[in-house]
C-alpha positions as CSV (number, residue, x, y, z in Angstrom):
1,X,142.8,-119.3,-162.9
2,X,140.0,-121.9,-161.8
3,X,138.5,-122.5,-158.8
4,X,139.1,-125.6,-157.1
5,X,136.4,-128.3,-156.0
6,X,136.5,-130.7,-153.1
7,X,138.8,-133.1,-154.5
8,X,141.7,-131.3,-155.6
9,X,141.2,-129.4,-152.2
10,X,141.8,-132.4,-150.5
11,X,144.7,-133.7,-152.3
12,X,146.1,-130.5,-152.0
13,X,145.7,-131.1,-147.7
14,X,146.7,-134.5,-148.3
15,X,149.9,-133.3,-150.2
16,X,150.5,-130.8,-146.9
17,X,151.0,-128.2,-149.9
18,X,147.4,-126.5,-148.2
19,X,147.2,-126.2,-144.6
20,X,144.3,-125.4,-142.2
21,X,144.4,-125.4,-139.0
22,X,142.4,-126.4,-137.2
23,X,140.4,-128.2,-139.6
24,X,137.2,-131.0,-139.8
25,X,136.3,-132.7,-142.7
26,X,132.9,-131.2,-142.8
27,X,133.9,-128.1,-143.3
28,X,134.8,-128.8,-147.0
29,X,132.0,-128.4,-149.7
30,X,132.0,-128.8,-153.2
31,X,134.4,-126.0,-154.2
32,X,135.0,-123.8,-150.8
33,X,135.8,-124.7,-147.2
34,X,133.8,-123.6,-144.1
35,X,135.6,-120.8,-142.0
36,X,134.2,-120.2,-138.1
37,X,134.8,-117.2,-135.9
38,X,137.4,-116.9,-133.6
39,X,137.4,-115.9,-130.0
40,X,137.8,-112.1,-130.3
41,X,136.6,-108.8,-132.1
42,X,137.9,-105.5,-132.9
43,X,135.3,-102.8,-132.3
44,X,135.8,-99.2,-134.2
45,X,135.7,-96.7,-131.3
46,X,132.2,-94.4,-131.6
47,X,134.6,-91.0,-131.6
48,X,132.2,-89.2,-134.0
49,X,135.2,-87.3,-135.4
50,X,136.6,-88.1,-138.9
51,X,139.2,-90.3,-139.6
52,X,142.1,-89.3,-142.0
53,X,142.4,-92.0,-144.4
54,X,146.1,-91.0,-145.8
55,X,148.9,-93.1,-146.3
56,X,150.0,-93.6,-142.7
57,X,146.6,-94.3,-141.7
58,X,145.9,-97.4,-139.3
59,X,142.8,-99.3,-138.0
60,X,144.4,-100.3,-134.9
61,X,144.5,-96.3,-134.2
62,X,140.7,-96.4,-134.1
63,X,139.3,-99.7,-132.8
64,X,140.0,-101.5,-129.7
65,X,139.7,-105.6,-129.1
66,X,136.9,-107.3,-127.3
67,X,136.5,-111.3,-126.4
68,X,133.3,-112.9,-127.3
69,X,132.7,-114.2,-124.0
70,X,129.6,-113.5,-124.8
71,X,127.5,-112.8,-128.2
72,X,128.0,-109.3,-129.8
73,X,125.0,-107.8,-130.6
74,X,125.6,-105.8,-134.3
75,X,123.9,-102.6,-134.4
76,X,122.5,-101.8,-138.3
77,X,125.1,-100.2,-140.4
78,X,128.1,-100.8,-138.4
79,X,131.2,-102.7,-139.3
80,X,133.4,-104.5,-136.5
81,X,136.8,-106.9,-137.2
82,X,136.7,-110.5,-136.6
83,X,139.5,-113.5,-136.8
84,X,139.1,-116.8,-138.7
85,X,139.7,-119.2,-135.8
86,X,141.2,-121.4,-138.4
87,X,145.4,-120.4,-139.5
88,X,145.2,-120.7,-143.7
89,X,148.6,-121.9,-145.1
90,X,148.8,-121.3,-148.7
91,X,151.7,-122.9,-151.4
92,X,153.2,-120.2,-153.7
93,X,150.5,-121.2,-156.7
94,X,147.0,-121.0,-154.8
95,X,145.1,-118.0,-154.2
96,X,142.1,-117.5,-152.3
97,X,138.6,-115.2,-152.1
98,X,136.4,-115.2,-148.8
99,X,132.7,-115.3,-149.7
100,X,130.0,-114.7,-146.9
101,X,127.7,-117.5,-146.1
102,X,124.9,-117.1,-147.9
103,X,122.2,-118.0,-145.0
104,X,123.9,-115.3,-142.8
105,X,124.1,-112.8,-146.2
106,X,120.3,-113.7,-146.3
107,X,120.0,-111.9,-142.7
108,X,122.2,-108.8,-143.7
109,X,125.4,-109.9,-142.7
110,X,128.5,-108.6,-145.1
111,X,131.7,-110.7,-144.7
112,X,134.1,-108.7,-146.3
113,X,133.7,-104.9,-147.2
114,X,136.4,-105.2,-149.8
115,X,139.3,-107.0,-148.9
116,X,138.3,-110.4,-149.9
117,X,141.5,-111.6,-151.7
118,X,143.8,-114.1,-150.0
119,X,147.5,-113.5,-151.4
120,X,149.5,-116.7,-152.1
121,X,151.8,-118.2,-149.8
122,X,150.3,-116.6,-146.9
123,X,149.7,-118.2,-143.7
124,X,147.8,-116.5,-141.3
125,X,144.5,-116.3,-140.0
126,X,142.0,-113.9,-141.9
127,X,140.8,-110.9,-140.6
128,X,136.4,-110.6,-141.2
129,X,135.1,-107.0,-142.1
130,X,131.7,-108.1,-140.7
131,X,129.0,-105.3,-141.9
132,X,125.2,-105.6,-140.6
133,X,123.4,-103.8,-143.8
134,X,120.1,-105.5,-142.5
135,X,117.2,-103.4,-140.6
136,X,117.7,-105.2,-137.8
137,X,120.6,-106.0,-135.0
138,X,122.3,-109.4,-135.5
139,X,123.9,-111.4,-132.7
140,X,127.6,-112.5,-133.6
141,X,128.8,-115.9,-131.7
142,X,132.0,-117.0,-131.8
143,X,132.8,-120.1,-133.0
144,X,130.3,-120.4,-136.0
145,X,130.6,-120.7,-139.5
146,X,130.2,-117.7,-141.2
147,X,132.0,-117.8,-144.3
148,X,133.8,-119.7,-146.9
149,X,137.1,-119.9,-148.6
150,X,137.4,-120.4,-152.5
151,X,140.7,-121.4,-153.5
152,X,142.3,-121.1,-157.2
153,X,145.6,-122.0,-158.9
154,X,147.5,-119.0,-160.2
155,X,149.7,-118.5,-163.3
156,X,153.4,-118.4,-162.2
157,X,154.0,-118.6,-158.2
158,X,154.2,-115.2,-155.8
159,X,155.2,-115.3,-152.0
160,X,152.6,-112.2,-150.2
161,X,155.3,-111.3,-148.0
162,X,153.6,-107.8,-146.6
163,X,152.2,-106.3,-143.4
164,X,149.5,-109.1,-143.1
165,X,151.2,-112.2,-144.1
166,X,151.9,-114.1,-140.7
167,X,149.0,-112.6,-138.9
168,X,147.6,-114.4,-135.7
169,X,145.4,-111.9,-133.8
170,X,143.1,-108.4,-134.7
C-alpha cells in the first residue's frame, strides 16, 4: 500500500472514483485532506457505574447527542464523539487512516482513540473519538478543521459492508 499525494488525490475526485462531500480545494495538502467538525456531539453520560464491554455492548447505550450551538468546553481526560461534516465515498481499492491535526495534537487534543482505519468502499461520514489528554480544558467549535484524511491504494478490492458503512449521524 502507499499513501497517496495531492495529485493522484485529485485525479481520483476528478475521476468521481473518490467523493467528498462537501468539499473546497483548500482542504487538500500534499498527501491528506482537511476534515472539519460537524454540527453535533455525542457526550458519554457521567453514570459513575461500569460499563460491560461484552459482545452486545453499545455506545449509543451510554452517551446522548448534543448540537454545537455553542462551543463544547472539554474537560481533561474525557472522551466525547464527533461527525466529519464532510460524507467520504471511497472506490473498492482505497483505504483511508484519520490522523489528528497536529496544531490541535500540540494543545492535547486526540482525534481518534483507536479506530482510525477507514474500510474501502465506505461512504459515510466519520465518527471523531475526540480525547483532551492536555492539563487544561479545550473548547471544541464546530465547523473547524481538526483532522486529516490519508488515503492509500490496497492490494485486491473489498466492499466494508458492516454496521458503520452508510453512517450519517452519531
Amino acid at each position: 500500500m502507499a499513501v497517496l499525494t495531492r495529485e493522484v488525490i485529485l485525479a481520483e475526485i476528478e475521476a468521481g472514483r473518490l467523493v467528498i462531500s462537501p468539499f473546497a480545494a483548500d482542504q487538500l495538502g500534499a498527501a491528506s485532506i482537511d476534515l472539519t467538525l460537524g454540527d453535533e456531539i455525542r457526550v458519554i453520560d457521567a453514570i459513575p457505574t461500569p460499563i460491560d464491554l461484552c459482545n452486545g455492548a453499545d455506545y449509543r447505550d451510554h452517551t446522548q447527542i448534543q448540537s454545537l450551538d455553542a462551543p463544547y468546553v472539554l474537560a481533561p481526560g474525557c472522551t466525547i464523539h464527533g461527525i466529519t461534516r464532510e460524507r467520504i465515498s471511497l472506490p473498492p481499492d482505497l483505504c483511508g487512516f484519520l490522523e489528528g491535526r497536529s496544531r490541535f495534537a500540540r494543545l492535547g487534543l486526540m482525534i481518534h482513540v483507536t479506530s482510525a482505519f477507514i474500510q474501502p468502499g465506505v461512504s459515510n461520514r466519520q465518527v471523531l473519538e475526540m480525547s483532551n489528554v492536555a492539563g487544561r480544558p479545550l473548547r471544541i467549535h464546530p465547523g473547524v478543521r481538526l483532522c486529516q484524511l490519508v488515503l492509500m491504494r490496497t492490494e485486491g478490492q473489498a466492499v466494508y459492508r458492516g454496521r458503520f458503512a452508510h453512517q450519517e449521524s452519531l
